[in-house]
C-alpha positions as CSV (number, residue, x, y, z in Angstrom):
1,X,-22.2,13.1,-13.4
2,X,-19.8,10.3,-12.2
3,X,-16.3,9.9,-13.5
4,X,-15.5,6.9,-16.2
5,X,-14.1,4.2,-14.0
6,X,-11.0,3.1,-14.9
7,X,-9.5,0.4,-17.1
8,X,-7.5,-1.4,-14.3
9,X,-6.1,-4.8,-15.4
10,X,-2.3,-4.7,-14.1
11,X,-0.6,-3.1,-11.4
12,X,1.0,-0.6,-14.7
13,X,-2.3,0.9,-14.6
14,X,-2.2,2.5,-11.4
15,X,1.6,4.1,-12.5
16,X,1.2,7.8,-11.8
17,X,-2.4,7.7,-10.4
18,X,-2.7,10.2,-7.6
19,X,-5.3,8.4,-5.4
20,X,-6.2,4.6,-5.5
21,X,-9.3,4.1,-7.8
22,X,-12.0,1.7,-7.1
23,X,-11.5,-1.7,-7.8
24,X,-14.4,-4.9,-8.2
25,X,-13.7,-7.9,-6.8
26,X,-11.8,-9.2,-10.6
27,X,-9.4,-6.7,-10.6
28,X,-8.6,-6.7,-7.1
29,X,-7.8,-10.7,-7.4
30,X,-5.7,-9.8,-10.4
31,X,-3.7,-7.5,-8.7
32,X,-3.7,-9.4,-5.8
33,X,-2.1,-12.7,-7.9
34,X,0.3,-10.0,-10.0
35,X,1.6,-8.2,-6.9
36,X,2.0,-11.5,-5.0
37,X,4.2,-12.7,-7.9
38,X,6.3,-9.6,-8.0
39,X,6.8,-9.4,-4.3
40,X,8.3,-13.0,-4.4
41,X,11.3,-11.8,-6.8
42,X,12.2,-9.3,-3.9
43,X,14.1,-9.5,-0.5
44,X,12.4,-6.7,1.7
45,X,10.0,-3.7,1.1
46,X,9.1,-0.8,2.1
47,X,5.4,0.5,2.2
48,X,3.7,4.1,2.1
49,X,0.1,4.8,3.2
50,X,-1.7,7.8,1.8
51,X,-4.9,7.9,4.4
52,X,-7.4,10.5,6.4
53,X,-6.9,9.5,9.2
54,X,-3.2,8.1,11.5
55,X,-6.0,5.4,12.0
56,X,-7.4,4.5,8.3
57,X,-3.4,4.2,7.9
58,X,-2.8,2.2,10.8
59,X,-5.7,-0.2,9.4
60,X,-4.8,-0.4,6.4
61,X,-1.2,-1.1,7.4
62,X,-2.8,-4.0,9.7
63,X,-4.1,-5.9,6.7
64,X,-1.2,-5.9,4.8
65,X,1.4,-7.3,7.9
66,X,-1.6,-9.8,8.3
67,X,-2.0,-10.9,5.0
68,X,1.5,-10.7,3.3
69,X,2.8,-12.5,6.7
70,X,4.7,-9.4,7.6
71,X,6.3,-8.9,11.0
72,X,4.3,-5.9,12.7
73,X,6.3,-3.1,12.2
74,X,7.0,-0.5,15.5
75,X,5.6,2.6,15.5
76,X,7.0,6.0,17.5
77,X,5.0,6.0,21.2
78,X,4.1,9.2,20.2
79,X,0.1,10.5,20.2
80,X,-1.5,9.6,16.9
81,X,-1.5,12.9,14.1
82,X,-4.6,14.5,13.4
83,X,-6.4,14.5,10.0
84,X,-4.6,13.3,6.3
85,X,-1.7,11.6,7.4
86,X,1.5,9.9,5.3
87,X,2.7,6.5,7.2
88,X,6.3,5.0,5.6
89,X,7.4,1.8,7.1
90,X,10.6,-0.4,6.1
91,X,10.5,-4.1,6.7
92,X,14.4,-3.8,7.4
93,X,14.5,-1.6,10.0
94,X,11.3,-2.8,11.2
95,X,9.9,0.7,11.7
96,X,7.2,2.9,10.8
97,X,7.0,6.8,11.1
98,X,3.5,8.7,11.0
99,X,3.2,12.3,10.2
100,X,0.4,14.9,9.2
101,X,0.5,15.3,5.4
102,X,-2.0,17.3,3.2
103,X,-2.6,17.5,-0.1
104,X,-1.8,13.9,-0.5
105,X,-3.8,11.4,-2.3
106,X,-4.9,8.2,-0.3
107,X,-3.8,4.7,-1.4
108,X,-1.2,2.3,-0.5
109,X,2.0,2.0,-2.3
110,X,4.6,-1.0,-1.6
111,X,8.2,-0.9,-3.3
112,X,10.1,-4.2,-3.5
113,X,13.8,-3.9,-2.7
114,X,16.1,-6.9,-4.6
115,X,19.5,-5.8,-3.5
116,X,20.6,-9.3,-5.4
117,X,17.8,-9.0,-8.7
118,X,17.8,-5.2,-9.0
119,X,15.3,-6.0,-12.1
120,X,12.5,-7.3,-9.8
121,X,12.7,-3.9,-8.0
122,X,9.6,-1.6,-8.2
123,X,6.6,0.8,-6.5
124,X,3.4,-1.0,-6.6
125,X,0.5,1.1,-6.1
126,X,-1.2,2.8,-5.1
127,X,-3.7,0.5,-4.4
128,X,-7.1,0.9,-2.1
129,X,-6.5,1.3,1.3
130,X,-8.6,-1.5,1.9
131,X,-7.1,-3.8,-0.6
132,X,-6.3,-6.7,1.9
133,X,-9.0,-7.3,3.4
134,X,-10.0,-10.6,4.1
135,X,-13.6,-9.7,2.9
136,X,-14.8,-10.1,-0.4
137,X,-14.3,-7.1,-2.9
């Protein structure tokens, strides 16, 4: 017996969730246009990614830098973590950092930092791992 799916129709919705649900291709444009909104009222972010594998991260991390126009953050030359992994990167500092986590959920969470408009700050998320892909749905 499958689960209900979810009522997703803002980026409140996902508040609290522990794992990205799925998404069809109307509610990922929503959130796309909503997030895109929110992201303008912010100076920097940073961005977690819940995955189960350093490369499903890595990936996913891809996408977003490519389609938010991001500046590729480094990563440690370090050999890549085994199994469920937690990936935190800050557009400040320009870095990311990769480690083994279990028990985590898997999404992608982004939180705006607005220094200047505190009120636009917020965690967004978490959203599909796949949510900016350049595909459809």
């Amino acid at each position: 017996m499958s689960s209900p799916k979810l009522e997703i129709s803002s980026l409140e919705d996902l508040k609290g969730l522990r794992s990205a649900p799925p998404l069809d291709a109307e509610q990922r444009a929503r959130l796309n246009q909503d997030l895109r909104q929110r992201l303008g009222a912010c100076e920097w972010f940073t961005v977690g990614v819940m995955a189960p594998s350093a490369e499903a991260a890595l990936e996913s991390l891809h996408q977003l830098e490519q389609a938010l126009g991001w500046t590729p953050l480094e990563l440690p030359a370090e050999p890549l973590p085994e199994g469920p992994v937690f990936l935190k990167g800050n557009q400040r500092s320009g870095q990311a950092l990769l480690r083994s986590e279990l028990g985590l959920g898997e999404g992608l969470l982004i939180t705006g930092q607005a220094p200047s408009n505190p009120d636009g700050e917020d965690t967004w998320g978490p959203l599909p791992l796949d949510f900016f892909t350049s595909g459809p749905g």
